[in-house]
C-alpha distance (Angstrom), angle and dihedral (degrees) to the residues before:
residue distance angle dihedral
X1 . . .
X2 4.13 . .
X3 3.63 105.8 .
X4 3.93 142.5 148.1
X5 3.65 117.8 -134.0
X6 3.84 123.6 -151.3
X7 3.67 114.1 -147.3
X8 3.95 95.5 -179.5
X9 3.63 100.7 71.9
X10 4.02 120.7 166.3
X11 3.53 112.5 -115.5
X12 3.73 95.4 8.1
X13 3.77 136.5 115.6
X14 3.65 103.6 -121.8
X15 3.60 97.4 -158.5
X16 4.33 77.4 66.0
X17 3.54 99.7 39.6
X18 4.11 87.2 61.0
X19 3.14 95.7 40.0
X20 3.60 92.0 52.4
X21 4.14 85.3 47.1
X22 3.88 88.2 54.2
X23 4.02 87.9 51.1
X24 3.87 99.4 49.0
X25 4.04 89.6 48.3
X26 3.86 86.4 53.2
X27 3.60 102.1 40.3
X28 4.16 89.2 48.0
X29 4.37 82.0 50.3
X30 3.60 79.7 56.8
X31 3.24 105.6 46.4
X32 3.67 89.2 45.5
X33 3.82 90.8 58.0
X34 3.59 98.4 60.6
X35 3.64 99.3 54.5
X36 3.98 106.5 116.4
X37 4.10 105.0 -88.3
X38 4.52 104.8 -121.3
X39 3.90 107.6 -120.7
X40 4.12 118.3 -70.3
X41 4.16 89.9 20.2
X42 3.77 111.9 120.7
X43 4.09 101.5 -168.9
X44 3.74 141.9 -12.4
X45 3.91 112.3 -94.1
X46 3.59 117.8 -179.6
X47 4.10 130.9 -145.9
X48 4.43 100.9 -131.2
X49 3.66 136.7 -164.6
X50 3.43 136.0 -172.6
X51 3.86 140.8 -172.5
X52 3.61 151.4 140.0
X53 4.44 75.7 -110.9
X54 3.75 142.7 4.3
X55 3.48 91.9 -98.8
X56 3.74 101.2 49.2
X57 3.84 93.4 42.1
X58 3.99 122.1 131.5
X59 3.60 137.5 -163.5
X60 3.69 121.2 -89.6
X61 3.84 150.5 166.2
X62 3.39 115.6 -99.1
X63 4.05 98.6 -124.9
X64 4.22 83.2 61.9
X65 3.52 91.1 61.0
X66 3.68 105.0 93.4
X67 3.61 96.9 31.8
X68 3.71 86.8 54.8
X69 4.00 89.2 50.8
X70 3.91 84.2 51.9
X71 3.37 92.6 54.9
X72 3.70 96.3 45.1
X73 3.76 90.1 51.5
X74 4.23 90.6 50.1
X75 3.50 89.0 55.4
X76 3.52 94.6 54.9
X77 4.06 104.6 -109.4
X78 3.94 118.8 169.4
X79 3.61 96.2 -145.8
X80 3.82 138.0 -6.1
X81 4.13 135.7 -152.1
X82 3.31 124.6 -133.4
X83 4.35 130.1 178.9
X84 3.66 124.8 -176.1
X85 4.00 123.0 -175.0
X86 3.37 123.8 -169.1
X87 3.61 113.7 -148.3
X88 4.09 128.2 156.6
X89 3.75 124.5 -72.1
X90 3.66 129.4 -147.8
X91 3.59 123.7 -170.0
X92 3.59 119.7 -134.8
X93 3.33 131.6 -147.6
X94 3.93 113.7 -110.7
X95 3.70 118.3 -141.4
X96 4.09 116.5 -107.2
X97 4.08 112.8 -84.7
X98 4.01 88.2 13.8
X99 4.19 107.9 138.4
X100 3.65 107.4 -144.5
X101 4.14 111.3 -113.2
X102 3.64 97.8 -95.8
X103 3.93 94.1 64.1
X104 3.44 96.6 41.6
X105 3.88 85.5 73.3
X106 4.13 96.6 41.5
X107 3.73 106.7 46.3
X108 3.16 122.6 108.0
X109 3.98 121.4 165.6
X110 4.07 100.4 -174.9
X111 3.59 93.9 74.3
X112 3.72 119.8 63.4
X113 3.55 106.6 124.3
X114 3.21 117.0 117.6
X115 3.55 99.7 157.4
X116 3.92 113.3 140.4
């Protein structure tokens, strides 16, 4: 999918035409998904970009992509350009005692009191 999405749309409630922005990207995820997986593929992964344009565009992660349409939309943008691949996705096998990336950021172990 590489398309640009108008928010400002005559005669439209914006508040519905991004929500119904936010529903076509997930439904085409979705669709995505259940395609058949080819032989020694584990998932479906996909390749994303974002940007106020084509040209100005930059890789993402896929969870970002509606939080980055949020913020796009609070800032006032007229339109927005998303593109999502699909390509195959192998699992690998994480080493023992390695924390995946997300907690690596969140973990803190000085406060644990949660005493009233």
């Amino acid at each position: 999918m590489r398309k640009t999405f108008k928010l400002q749309i005559e005669g439209k409630n914006p508040d519905r035409v991004l929500e119904a922005h936010k529903h076509e990207i997930r439904k085409y995820v979705k669709r995505q998904r259940r395609v058949p997986l080819p032989a020694g593929v584990d998932f479906w992964d996909f390749d994303c970009k974002f940007g106020s344009a084509e040209e100005s565009a930059e890789a993402v992660h896929l969870a970002e992509i509606i939080t980055r349409i949020d913020a796009a939309v609070a800032e006032g943008a007229e339109q927005f350009f998303v593109e999502l691949v699909a390509k195959d996705g192998i699992r690998r096998v994480r080493p023992a005692g390695e924390l995946p990336a997300h907690q690596h950021d969140s973990f803190d172990e000085g406060d644990d009191d949660l005493t009233p």
